[in-house]
Every structure is written in structure tokens, then in C-alpha cells.
KOLTIFI-421501 format. One line per field, with one value per residue (C-alpha): residue number from 1; residue in one letter; z, y, x. Coordinates in Angstrom, 2 decimals, always signed. Layout:
BEGIN
loke <- c(NUM;...)
zalum <- c(a;...)
c3 <- c(Z;...)
c2 <- c(Y;...)
c1 <- c(X;...)
end
This chain:
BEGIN
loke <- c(1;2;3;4;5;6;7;8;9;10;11;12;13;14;15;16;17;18;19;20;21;22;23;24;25;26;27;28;29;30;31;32;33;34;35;36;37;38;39;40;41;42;43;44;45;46;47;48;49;50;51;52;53;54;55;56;57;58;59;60;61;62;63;64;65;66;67;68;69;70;71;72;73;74;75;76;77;78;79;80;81;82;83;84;85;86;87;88;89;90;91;92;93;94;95;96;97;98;99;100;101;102;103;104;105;106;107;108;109;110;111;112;113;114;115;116;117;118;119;120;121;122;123;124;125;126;127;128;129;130;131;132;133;134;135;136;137;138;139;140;141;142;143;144;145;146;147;148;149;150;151;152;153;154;155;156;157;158;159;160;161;162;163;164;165;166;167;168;169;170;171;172;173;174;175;176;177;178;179;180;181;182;183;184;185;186;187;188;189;190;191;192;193;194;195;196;197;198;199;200;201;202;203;204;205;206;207;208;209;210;211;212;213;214;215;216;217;218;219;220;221;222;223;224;225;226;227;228;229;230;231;232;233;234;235;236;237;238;239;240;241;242;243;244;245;246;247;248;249;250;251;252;253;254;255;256;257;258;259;260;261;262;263;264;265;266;267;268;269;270;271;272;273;274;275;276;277;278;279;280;281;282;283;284;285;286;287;288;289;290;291;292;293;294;295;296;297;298;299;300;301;302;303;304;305;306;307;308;309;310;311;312;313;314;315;316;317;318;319;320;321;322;323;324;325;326;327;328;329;330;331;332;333;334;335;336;337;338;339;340;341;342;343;344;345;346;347;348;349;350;351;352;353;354;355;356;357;358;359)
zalum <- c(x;x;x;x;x;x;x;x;x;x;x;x;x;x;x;x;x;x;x;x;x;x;x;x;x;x;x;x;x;x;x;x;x;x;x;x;x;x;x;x;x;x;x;x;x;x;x;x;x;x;x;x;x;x;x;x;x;x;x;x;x;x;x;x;x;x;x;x;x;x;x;x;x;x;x;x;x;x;x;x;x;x;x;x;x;x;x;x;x;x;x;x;x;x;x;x;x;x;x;x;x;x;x;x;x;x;x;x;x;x;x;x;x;x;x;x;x;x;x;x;x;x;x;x;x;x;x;x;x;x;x;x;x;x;x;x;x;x;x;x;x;x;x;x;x;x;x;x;x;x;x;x;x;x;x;x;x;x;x;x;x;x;x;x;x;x;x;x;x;x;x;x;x;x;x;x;x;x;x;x;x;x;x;x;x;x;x;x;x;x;x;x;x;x;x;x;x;x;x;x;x;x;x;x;x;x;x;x;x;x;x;x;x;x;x;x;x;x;x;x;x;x;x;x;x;x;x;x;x;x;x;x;x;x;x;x;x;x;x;x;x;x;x;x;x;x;x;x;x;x;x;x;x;x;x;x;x;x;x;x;x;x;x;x;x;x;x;x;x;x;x;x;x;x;x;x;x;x;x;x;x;x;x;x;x;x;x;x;x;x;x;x;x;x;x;x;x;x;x;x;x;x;x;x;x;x;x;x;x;x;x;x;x;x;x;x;x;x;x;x;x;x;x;x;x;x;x;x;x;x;x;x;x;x;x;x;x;x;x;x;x;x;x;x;x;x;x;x;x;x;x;x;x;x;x;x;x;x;x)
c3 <- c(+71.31;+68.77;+66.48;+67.44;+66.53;+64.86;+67.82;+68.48;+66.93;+68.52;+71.49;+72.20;+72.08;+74.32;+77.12;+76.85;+77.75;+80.44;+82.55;+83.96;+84.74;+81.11;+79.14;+76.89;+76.55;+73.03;+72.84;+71.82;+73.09;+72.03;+73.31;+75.21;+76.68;+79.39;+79.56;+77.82;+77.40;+76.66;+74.33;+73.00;+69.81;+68.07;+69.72;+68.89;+65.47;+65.42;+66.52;+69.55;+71.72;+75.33;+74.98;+73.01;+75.85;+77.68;+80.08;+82.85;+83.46;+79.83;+80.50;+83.77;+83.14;+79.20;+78.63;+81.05;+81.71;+82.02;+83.42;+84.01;+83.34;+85.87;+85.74;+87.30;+88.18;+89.82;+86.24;+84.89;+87.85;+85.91;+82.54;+81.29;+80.14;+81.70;+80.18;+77.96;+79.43;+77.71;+79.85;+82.65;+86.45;+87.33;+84.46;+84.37;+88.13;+87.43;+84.61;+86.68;+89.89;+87.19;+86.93;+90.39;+90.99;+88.08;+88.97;+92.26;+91.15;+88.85;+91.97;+93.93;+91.23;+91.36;+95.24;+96.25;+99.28;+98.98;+101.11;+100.43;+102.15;+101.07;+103.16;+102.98;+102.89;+106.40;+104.55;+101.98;+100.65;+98.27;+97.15;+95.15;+96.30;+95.81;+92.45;+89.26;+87.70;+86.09;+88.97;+91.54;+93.53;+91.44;+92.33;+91.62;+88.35;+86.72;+83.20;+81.28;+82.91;+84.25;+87.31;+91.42;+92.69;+95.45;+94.05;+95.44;+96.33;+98.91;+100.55;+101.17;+102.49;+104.74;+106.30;+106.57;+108.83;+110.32;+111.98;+112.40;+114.64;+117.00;+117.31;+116.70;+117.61;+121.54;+119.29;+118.48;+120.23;+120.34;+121.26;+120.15;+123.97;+124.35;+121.29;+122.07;+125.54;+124.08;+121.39;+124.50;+126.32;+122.81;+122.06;+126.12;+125.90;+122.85;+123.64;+120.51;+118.77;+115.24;+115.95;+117.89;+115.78;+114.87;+114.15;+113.67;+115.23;+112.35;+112.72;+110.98;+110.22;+111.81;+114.15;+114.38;+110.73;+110.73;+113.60;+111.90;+108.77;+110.47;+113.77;+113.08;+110.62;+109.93;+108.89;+106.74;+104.90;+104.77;+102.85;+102.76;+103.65;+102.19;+101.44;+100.88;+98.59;+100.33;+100.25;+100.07;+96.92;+97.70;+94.53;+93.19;+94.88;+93.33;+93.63;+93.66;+93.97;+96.35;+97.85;+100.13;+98.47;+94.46;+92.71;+90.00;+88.40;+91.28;+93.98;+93.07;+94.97;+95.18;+98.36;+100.06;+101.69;+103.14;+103.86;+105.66;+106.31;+103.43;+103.22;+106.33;+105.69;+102.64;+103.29;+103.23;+106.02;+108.30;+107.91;+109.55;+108.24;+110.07;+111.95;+111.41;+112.47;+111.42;+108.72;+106.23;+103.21;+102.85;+99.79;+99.30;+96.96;+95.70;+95.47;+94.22;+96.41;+96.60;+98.92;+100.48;+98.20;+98.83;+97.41;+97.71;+98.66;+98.05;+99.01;+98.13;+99.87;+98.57;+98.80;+101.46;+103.77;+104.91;+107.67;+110.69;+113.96;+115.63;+114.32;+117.01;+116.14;+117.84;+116.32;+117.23;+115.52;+116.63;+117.09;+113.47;+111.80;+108.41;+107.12;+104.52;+106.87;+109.18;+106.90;+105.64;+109.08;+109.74;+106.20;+107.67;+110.92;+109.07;+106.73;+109.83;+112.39;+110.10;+107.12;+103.24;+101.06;+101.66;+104.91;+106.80;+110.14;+109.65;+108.78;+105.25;+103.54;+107.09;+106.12;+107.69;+106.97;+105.05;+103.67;+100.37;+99.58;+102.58;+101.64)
c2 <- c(-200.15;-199.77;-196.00;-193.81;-190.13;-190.91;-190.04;-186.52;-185.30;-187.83;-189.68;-187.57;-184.43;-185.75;-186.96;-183.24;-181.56;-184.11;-183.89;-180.22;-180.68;-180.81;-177.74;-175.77;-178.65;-178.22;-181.78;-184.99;-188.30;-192.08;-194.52;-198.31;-200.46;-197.71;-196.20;-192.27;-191.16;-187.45;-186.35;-182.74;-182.84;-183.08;-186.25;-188.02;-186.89;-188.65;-192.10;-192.61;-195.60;-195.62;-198.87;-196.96;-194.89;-195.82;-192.78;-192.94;-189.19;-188.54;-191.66;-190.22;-186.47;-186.26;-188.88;-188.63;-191.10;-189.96;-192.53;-191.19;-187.57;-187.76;-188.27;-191.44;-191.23;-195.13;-196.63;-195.81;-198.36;-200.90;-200.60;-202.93;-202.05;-198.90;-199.44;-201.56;-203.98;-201.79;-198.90;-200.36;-198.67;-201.25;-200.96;-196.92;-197.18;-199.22;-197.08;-193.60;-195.47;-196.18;-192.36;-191.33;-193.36;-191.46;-188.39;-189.07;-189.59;-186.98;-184.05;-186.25;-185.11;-181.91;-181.68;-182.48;-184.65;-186.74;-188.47;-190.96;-193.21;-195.59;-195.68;-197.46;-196.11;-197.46;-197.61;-195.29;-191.97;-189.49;-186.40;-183.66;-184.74;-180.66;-180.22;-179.47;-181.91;-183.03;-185.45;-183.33;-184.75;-185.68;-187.38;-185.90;-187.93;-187.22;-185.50;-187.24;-190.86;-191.17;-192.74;-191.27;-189.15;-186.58;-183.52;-182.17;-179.02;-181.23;-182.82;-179.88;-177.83;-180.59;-180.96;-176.90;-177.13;-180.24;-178.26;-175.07;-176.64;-178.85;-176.40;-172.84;-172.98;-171.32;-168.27;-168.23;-164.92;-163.59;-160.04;-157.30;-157.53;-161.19;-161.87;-158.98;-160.68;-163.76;-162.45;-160.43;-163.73;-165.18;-162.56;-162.06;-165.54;-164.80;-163.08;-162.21;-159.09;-160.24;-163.36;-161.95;-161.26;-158.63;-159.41;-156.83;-158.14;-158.50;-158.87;-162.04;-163.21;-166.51;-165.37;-168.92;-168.98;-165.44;-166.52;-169.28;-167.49;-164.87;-167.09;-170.36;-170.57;-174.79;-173.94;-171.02;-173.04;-176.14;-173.67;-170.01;-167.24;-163.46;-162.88;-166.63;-169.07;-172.80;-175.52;-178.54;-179.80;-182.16;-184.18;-185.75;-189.40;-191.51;-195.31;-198.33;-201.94;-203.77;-207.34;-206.41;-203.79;-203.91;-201.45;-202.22;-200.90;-202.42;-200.14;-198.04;-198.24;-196.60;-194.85;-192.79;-189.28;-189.53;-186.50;-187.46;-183.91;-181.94;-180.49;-179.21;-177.72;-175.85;-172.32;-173.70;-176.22;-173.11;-170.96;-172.94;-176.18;-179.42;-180.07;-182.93;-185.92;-189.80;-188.47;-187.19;-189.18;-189.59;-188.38;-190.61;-189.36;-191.72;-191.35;-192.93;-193.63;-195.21;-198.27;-199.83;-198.38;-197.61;-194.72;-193.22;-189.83;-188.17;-184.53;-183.55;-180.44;-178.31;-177.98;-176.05;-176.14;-179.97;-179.39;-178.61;-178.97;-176.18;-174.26;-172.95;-173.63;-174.62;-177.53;-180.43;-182.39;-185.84;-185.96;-185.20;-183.72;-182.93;-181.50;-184.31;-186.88;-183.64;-183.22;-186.89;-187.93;-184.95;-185.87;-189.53;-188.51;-185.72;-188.54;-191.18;-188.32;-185.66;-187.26;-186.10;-184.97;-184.72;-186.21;-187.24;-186.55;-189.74;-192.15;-191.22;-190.63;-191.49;-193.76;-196.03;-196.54;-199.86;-201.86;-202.16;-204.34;-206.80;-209.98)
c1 <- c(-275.53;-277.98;-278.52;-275.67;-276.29;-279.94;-281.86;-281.87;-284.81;-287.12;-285.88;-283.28;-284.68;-287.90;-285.31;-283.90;-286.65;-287.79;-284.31;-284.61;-280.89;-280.11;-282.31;-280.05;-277.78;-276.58;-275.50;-277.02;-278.20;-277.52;-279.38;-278.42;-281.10;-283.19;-279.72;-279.35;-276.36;-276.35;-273.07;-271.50;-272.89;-269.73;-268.68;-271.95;-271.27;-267.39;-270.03;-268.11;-269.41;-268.82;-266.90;-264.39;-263.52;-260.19;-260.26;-262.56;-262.73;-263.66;-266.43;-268.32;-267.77;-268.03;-270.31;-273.15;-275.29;-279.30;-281.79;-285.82;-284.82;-282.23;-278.41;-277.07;-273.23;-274.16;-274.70;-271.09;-269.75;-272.58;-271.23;-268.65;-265.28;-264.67;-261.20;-259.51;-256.56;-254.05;-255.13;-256.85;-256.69;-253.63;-251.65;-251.87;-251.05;-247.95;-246.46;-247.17;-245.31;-242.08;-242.95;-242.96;-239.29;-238.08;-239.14;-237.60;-234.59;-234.19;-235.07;-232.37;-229.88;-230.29;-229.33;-233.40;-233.92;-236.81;-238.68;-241.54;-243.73;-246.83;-250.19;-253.13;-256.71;-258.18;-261.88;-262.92;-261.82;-263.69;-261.74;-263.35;-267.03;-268.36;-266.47;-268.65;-270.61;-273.68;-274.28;-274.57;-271.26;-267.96;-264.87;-261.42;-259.82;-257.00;-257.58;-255.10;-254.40;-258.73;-257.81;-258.47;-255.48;-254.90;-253.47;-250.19;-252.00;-254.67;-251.99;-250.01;-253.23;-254.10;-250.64;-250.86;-254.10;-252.59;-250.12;-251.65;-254.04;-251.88;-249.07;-250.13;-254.27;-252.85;-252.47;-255.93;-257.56;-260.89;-260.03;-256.72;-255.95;-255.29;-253.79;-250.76;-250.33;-249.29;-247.45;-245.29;-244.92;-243.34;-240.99;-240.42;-238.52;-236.78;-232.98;-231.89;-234.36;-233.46;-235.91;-238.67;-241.72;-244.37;-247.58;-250.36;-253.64;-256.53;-260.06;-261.78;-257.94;-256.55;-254.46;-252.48;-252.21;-250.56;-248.49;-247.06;-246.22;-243.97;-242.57;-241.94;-238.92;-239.72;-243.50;-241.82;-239.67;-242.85;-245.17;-243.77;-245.34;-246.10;-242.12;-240.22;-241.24;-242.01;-238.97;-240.76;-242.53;-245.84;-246.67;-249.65;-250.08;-251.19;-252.87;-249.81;-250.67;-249.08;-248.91;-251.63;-254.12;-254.62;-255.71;-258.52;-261.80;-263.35;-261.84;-264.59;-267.58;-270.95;-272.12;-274.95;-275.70;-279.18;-280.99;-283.73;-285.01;-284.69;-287.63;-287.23;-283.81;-285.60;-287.65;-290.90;-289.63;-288.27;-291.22;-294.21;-293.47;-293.09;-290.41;-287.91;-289.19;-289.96;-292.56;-290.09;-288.94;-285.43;-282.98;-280.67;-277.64;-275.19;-271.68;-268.49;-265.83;-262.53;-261.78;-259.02;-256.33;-252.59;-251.09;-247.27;-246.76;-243.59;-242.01;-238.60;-236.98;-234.34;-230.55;-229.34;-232.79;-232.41;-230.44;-232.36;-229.96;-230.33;-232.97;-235.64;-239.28;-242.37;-242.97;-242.11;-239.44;-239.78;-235.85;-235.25;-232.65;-233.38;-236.72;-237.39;-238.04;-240.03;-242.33;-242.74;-243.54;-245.77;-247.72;-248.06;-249.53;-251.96;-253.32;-253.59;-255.47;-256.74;-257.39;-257.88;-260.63;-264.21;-266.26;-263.79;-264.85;-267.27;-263.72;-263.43;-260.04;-257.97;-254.73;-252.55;-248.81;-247.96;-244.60;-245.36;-243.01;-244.58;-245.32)
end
């Protein structure tokens, strides 16, 4: 890495104006072989190297990597020492599990019942894929340890539409009239008035979703609704390393979307243009993904809303009796069928449950 923060008046500058991606970019650019990186000015200033970097979110999101005008989120996985040993993927993965048990433990003292369970990516997983970013497609890192995680908030949305769908979608109506005939046929089952429900029909509002809210009493106390706060706490999962799947650097992986019609998709291509066929060139746009990975997901549940004997829902409890192991099971079967993150109705981000402690 040769002439760190001399460069931005000649090469640097040139680059600038050649990546349209980058004009009014009030940063600068350092130079490494045909590799640009382009740098806030006021970290080019400090001279810091990417080498120095230890967190791979600052690497790929604050020091971007340009390559023929264009930005190349597939060079970062080329460089070498996207961490130092000291804070390498597996080590940061093994001090945020001590973490995770602590944290554990510290919600079961305070009357919490927690449940966890690890799973194993079946292939690959990509979460965040749409967020912002200079390369056109980004990946969901965690802004203070720089490795992959799934937010508590994703997991808990995805076990939401989960169950929505398999348990409450009968309650989806196209019309005022069909929606209050099977809200009659609910409460016409229901003896005591107390329990039976109200729902106004709404136009371009999920009628399941609304249904859910205000009926089932288990899905209440899962995620709340407009008037009770949620019992159950989803944290962040993240990555483990177990006898089976490690967790490294090299768990990332590069992949493709290819657009073979874009033109086509464009304005030009609707109005009078060709239509999609063999003769268009494809667009290939890489990615980075996460493969075969194991991660530990966790929920805890408050005192006093465990207990579940005897209280009427429409979901199904699987024969259990407290609403830890509910909605760890129901997580489970959401991250096995429905999956999490981003293109996952083509495999991606669908788990499998593991022992981690297997051998």
C-alpha cells in the first residue's frame, strides 16, 4: 500500500469523476495495485490502511472499494486480513455466545423464562440485501462487533407472518360482507361475551392481521397489539461455532443476481422495444452471502404470562404448556419453512435444527 492520502488531486480526483456513483463525494482515494479505495476525507487524513481495520462493517461500508469507475463489494472478500486474530469472526463469535449465556441468565433472574435453540443454515442466507450502500446490495453487519447477525426485530417479524399466515389467513376477505360472516361464525361459538371480539372491517387493511391482534390472546401476548405491550423478547442471534459448522472469514461467500432482461424491464424496453428473449446480455450483480452457519436464537417471556393451560386460542400449541417453549418451537418451524431475510423463496436463509454440542 503505497502513497496514502497523496493522491487526491491527481489520481484520485480522476477516479472521482469517472465513477458516476461517486460525484460529490467529498472524500478521498488511496490507491493499492488496480484497487481504489475511496475514504471520508478525514480518515484518509488519520493514514488509515485497510489492514488496520479490525471491523468488517467499518471495512466494506466505510472503506469502499472502486475498481474501473465502479464499486466492487466482491474485492473486500479478496483482500487479506479482513481482521486481525484478536478480533477475528470466531473469536468475536465466541465472546458474544459467553454474552448471550449471560444475558440469559441474568433475564432468568428476574422471573424471565427463556428458551433457546441453535439451527443451522441449510445453504446460504443474506439478510439486509436492499439496505443502503455504495454497492448497490449490502449485507446486514453488526456496527460494533462487524460480523453477520439477524436482528431481534427480523426474527420476531418473520415469526409474526409465520403465523398470521398458517393460522389466521381464513380471515382474509375480499369484500365487508364476507369478512362479518366469519367474524359471526367466531363469536357464534364463543359462550362467554367478555371474549367474543369486534373487529371493524377496513379497506386495504389485513384483515387476518387485525384479527389476530384483537382474538387470539397467545398472538397478543407473542407481539402485542394497539393496547398491550408484547411478552416475549426476540434477541439478536447471532453466528456460534460448533462441532459441526465453524464460523470463519470464509463463511462469506460471493454470489449472483442475473438479470438477463434488463433492458427490457426499463421504459425504452416496454415502449416498442424488443421483447425478452436469447439476444439480451445479462447483468450479473454480485452479492455476499453467508453459508452453512449455525446461529442460537433465544426468547425469554415474562413472569406471570408462561403459563398457558387453559387459555383458548387458535393456534396451535403443539401440546405445550408454557409460552417459552410455544414460541421457541414456533421460531424453529418459521426459520425451517418460511425462512429469514432476503430471497428466500429460491432456499436462501431456511434453517435446520442442530445439537450443538454433537460430536
Amino acid at each position: 500500500m503505497q502513497n496514502y492520502g497523496s493522491n487526491r488531486g491527481r489520481q484520485g480526483g480522476n477516479r472521482d469523476r469517472q465513477g458516476g456513483s461517486s460525484r460529490g463525494h467529498q472524500g478521498g482515494g488511496d490507491r493499492s495495485g488496480n484497487i481504489f479505495y475511496l475514504v471520508p476525507e478525514d480518515v484518509r487524513r488519520c493514514g488509515v490502511k485497510p489492514e488496520d481495520i479490525t471491523n468488517y462493517h467499518l471495512k466494506l461500508n466505510k472503506y469502499a472499494v472502486m475498481k474501473d469507475g465502479k464499486f466492487k463489494v466482491e474485492d473486500h472478500l479478496a483482500l487479506p486480513n479482513i481482521s486481525h486474530d484478536r478480533y477475528s469472526f470466531e473469536n468475536v463469535s465466541k465472546k458474544l455466545e459467553k454474552e448471550r449465556v449471560a444475558i440469559g441468565e441474568s433475564f432468568a433472574s428476574r422471573g424471565y423464562s427463556v428458551a433457546e435453540s441453535t439451527m443451522a443454515l441449510d445453504w446460504r442466507m443474506v439478510v439486509g440485501l436492499g439496505g443502503e450502500s455504495v454497492y448497490e446490495v449490502s449485507m446486514t453487519l453488526h456496527h460494533i462487533y462487524g460480523i453477520p447477525y439477524i436482528p431481534g426485530s427480523s426474527i420476531k417479524g418473520a415469526v409474526r407472518s409465520y403465523l398470521i399466515d398458517k393460522f389466521f389467513a381464513k380471515y382474509r376477505s375480499d369484500t365487508r360482507e364476507e369478512f362479518y360472516q366469519k367474524l359471526d361464525e367466531y363469536n357464534s361459538a364463543i359462550d362467554n361475551e367478555d371474549s367474543k371480539v369486534d373487529v371493524e372491517f377496513q379497506d386495504r387493511v389485513d384483515m387476518a392481521e387485525e384479527f389476530a391482534m384483537q382474538a387470539d390472546p397467545l398472538f397478543i401476548n407473542m407481539f402485542g397489539n394497539h393496547e398491550n405491550a408484547a411478552k416475549v423478547v426476540f434477541f439478536d442471534a447471532y453466528p456460534v461455532s460448533t462441532k459441526e459448522y465453524s464460523f470463519t472469514e470464509s463463511s462469506l461467500d460471493i454470489d449472483i443476481m442475473n438479470n438477463h432482461y434488463q433492458d427490457y424491464y426499463q421504459d425504452d424496453g416496454r415502449e416498442g422495444g424488443l421483447p425478452p428473449a436469447d439476444y439480451y446480455s445479462p447483468n450479473p450483480v454480485k452479492f455476499i452471502t453467508l453459508k452453512r452457519t449455525a446461529f442460537t436464537f433465544m426468547v425469554a417471556v415474562q413472569n406471570g404470562y408462561n403459563d398457558i393451560k387453559g387459555v383458548r386460542t387458535l393456534m396451535d400449541t403443539q401440546g405445550s404448556s408454557c409460552l417459552s417453549s410455544l414460541t421457541s418451537r414456533y421460531l424453529a418451524n418459521t426459520l425451517n419453512d418460511f425462512g429469514v431475510g432476503a430471497k428466500t423463496s429460491v432456499g436462501y436463509g431456511h434453517f435446520q435444527e442442530i445439537d450443538k454440542n454433537k460430536k
